[in-house]
N, C-alpha and C positions, 0 to 999 in steps of 0.2 A: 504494500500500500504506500501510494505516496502523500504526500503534505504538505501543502504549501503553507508559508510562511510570512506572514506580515513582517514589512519593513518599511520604514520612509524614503522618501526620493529625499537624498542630500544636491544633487549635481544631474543636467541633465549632459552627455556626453557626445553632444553630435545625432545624428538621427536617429541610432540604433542601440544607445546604449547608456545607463544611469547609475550613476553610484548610488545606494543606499543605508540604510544602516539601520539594526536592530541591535538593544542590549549593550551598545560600544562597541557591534561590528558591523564592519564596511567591506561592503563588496561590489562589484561593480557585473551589472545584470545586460541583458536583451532585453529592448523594447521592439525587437519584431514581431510579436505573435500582437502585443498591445501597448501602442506607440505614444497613447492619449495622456501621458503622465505630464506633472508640472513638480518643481520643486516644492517641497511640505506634502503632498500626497502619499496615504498611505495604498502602499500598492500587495500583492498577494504574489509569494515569486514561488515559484516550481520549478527546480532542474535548471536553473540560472535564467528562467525567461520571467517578465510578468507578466501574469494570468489577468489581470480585473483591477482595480482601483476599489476601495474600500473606505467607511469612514473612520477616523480615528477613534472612534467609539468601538467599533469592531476591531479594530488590530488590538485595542488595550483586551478587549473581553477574552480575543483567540489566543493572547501571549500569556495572560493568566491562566486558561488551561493548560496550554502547553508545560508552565510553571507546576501545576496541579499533576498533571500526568506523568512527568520526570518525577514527583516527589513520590508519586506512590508505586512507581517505577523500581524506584530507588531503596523504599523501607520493602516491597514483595521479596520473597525468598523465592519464588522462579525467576523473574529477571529474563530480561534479551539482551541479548549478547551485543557488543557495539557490530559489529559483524552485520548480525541481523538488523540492526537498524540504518548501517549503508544501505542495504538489499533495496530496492524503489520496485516492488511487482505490482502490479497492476491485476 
């Protein structure tokens, strides 16, 4: 399964490409599949592309999950493996 990721547009970088940043990290993304971004937009990235533009009401709620689901990730005694959380199957 995979999971995109809410991040903000810091930078846009020419017509195909934007830096963002979640948590204190920056990376720098595809806006080919979804070119509509402006810098402060939070956007939804998958697989280095973004997918959608989102409000930043939604990025804070999905990043707290995310926070939620690492933590009880993290206290379960079966656990996934970092391994399996590279894997992206569909």
């Amino acid at each position: 399964m995979c999971i995109a990721i809410p991040y903000k547009v810091i930078k846009v970088k020419g017509e195909y490409q934007a830096e963002v940043e979640v948590a204190g990290n920056r990376r720098t993304v595809s806006l080919e599949i979804f070119p509509q971004v402006e810098v402060g937009d939070w956007v939804l990235v998958n697989l280095g592309f973004v997918m959608s533009k989102i409000s930043e009401e939604e990025a804070k709620e999905v990043i707290q999950l995310y926070r939620e689901m690492a933590q009880a990730e993290a206290s379960s005694p079966i656990g996934v493996s970092r391994n399996e959380r590279r894997n992206c199957h569909a």
